[in-house]
Backbone as numpy.savetxt, mean C-alpha at the origin, in Angstrom:
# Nx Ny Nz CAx CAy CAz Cx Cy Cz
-9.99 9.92 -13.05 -9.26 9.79 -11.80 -8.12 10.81 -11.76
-7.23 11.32 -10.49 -6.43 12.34 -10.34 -5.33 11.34 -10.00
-4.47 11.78 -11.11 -2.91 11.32 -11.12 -1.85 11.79 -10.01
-1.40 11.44 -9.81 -0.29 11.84 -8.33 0.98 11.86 -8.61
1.62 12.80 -8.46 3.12 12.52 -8.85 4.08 12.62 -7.95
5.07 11.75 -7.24 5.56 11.62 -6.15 6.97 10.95 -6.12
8.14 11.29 -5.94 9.58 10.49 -5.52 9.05 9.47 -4.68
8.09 8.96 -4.13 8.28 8.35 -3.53 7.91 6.74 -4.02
7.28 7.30 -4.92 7.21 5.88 -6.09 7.85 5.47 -6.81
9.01 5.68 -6.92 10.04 5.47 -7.91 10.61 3.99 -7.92
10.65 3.60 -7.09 10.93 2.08 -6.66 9.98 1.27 -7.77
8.90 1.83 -8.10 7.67 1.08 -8.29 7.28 1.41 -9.70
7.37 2.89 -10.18 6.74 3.43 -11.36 8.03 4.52 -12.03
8.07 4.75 -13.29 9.63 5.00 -14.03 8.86 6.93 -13.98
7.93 6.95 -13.98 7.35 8.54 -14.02 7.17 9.02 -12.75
7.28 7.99 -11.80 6.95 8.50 -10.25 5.64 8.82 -10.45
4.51 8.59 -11.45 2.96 9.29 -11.17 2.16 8.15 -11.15
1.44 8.53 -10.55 -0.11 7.01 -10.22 -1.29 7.40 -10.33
-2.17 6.18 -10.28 -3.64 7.18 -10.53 -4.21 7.18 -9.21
-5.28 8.25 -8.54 -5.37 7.77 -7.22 -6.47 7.14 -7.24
-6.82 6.05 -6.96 -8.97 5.62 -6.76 -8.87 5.14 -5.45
-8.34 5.07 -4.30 -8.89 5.64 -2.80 -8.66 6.09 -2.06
-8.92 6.14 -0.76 -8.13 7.02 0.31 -8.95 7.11 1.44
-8.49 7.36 2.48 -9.06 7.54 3.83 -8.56 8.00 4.72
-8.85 7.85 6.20 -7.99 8.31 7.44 -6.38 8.26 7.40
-5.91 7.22 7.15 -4.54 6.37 6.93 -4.19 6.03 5.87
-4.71 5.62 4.81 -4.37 5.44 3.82 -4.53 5.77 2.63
-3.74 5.98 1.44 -4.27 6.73 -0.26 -3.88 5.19 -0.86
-4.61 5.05 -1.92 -4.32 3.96 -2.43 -4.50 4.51 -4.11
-3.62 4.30 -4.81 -3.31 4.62 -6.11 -3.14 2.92 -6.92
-2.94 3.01 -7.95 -3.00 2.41 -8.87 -1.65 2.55 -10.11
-0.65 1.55 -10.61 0.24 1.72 -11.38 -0.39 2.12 -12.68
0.70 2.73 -13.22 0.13 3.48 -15.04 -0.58 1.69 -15.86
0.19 0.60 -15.65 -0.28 -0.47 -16.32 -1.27 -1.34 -16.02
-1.85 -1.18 -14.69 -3.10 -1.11 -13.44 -2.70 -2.84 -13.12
-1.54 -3.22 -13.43 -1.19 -4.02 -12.56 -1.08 -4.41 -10.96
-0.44 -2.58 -10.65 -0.81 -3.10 -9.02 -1.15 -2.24 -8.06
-1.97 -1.97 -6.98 -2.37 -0.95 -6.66 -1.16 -0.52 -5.29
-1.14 0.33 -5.10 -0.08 0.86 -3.84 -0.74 1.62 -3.00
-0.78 0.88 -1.44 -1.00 1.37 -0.83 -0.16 2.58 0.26
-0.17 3.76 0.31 0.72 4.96 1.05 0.05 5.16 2.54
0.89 4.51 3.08 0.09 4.53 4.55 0.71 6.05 5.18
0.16 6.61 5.40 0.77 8.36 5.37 1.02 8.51 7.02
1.96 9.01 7.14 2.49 9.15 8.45 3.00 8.26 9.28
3.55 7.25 8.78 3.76 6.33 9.51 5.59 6.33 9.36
6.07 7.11 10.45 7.42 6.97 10.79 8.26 8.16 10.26
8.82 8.59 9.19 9.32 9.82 9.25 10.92 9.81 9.82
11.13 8.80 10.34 12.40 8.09 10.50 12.79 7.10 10.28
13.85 7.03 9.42 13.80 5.11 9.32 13.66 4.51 9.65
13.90 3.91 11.19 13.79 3.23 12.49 12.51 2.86 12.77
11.81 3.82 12.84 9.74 4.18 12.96 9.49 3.88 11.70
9.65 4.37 10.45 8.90 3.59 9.24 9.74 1.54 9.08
10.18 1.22 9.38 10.48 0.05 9.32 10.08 -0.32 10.22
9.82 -0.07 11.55 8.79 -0.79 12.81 7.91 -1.13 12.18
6.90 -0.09 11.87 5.63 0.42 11.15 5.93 -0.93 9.89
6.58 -1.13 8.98 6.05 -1.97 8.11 6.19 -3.35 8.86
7.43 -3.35 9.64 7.28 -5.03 9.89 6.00 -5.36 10.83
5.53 -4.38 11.57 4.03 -4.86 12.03 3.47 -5.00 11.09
2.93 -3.95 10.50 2.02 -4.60 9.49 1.83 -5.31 8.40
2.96 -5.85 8.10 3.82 -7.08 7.80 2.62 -8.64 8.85
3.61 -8.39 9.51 2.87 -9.36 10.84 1.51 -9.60 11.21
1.11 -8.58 11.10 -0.48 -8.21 11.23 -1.11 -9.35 9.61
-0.91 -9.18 8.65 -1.16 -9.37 7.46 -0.95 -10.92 7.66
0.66 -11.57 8.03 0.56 -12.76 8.08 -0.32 -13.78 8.83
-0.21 -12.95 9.79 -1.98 -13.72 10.51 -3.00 -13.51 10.36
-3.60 -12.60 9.63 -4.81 -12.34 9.09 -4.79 -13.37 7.90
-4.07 -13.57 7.23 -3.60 -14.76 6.31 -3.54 -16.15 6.55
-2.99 -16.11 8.12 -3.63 -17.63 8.86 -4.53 -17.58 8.81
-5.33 -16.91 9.00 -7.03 -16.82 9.47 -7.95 -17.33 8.58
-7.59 -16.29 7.19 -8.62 -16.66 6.30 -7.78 -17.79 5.25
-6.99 -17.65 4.65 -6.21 -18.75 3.96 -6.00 -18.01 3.13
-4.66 -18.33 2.05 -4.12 -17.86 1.09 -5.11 -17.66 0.12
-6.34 -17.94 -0.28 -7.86 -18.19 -1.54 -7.80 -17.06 -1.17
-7.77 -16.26 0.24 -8.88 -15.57 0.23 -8.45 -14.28 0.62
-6.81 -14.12 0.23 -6.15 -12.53 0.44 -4.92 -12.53 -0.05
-4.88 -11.53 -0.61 -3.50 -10.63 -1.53 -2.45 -11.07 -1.34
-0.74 -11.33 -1.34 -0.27 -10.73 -0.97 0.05 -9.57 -0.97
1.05 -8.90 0.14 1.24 -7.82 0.49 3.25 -7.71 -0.12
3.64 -6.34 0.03 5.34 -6.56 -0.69 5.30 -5.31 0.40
5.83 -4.77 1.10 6.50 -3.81 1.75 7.37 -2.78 1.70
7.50 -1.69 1.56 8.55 -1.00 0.45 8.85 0.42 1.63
9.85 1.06 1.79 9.90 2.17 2.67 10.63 3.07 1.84
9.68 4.22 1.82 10.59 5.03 0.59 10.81 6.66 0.92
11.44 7.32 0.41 11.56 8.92 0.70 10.84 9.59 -0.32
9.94 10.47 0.16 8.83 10.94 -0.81 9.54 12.30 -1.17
8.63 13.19 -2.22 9.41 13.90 -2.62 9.70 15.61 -1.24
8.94 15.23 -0.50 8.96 16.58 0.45 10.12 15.90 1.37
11.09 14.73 1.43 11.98 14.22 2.29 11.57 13.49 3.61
10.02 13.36 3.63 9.52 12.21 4.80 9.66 10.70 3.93
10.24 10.32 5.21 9.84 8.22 4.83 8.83 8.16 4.88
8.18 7.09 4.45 6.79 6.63 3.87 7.27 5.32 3.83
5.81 4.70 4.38 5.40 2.97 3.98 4.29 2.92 3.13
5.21 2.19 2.30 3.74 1.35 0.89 3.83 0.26 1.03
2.87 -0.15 1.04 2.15 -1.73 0.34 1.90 -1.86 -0.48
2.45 -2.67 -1.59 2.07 -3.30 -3.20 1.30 -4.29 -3.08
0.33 -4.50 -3.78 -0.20 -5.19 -4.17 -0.77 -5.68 -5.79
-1.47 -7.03 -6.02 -1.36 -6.92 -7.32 -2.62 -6.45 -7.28
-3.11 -5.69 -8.51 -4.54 -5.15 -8.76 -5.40 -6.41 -9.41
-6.72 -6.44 -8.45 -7.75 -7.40 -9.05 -9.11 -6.31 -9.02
-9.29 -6.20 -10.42 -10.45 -5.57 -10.60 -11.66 -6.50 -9.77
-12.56 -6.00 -9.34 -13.55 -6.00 -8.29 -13.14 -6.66 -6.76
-12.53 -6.83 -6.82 -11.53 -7.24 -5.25 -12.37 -5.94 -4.19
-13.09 -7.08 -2.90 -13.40 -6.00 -2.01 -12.61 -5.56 -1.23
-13.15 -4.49 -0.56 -12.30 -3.64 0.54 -12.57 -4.58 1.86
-11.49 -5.00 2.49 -11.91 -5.57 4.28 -13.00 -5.29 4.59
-13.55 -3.76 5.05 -14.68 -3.72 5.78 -15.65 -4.11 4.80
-15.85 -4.75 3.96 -17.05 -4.74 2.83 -17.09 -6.41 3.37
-16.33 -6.96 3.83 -16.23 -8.63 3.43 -17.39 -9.04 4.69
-18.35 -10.13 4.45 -19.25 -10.74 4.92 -18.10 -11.70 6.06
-17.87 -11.91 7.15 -17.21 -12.68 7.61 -17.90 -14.27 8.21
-18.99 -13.86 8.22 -20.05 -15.20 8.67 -19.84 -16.20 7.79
């Protein structure tokens, strides 16, 4: 896997580096050095403090009712973190704890 090294993890990891295992349109999702917890970098989201703290408390919100929905058995929590990366944009992460084979949303059977 390709390690990432970033100020903007510092909150989270003492080397600022992570491992990366996903990524997509919106999001990179890395992994801590002790694979305790994975972090999600929702990229572009705000760039101002004001706009990256909108940006997390929705999806904040979003999460807590998706959490009504299915019940606490059956999803993560989420921790919220707004940080300054090392090029000087804000950034929103999501922590989470790492569960080896844990699916991705779109993978889940909802029937």
């Amino acid at each position: 896997m390709i390690s990432y090294a970033n100020e903007v993890f510092a909150a989270i990891d003492h080397d600022h580096v992570l491992e990366r295992i996903a990524g997509g349109n919106e999001t990179e999702v890395y992994r801590t050095d002790d694979q305790r917890y994975v972090v999600k970098l929702k990229c572009d989201l705000g760039n101002t403090l004001p706009s990256a703290l909108a940006h997390a408390r929705a999806m904040r919100d979003a999460a807590e009712r998706y959490t009504g929905c299915l019940g606490p058995r059956h999803t993560i929590p989420s921790h919220y973190i707004v940080a300054r990366d090392t090029d000087g944009r804000i950034q929103v992460l999501v922590l989470q704890e790492f569960l080896a084979g844990a699916q991705p949303l779109f993978a889940l059977d909802y029937a």
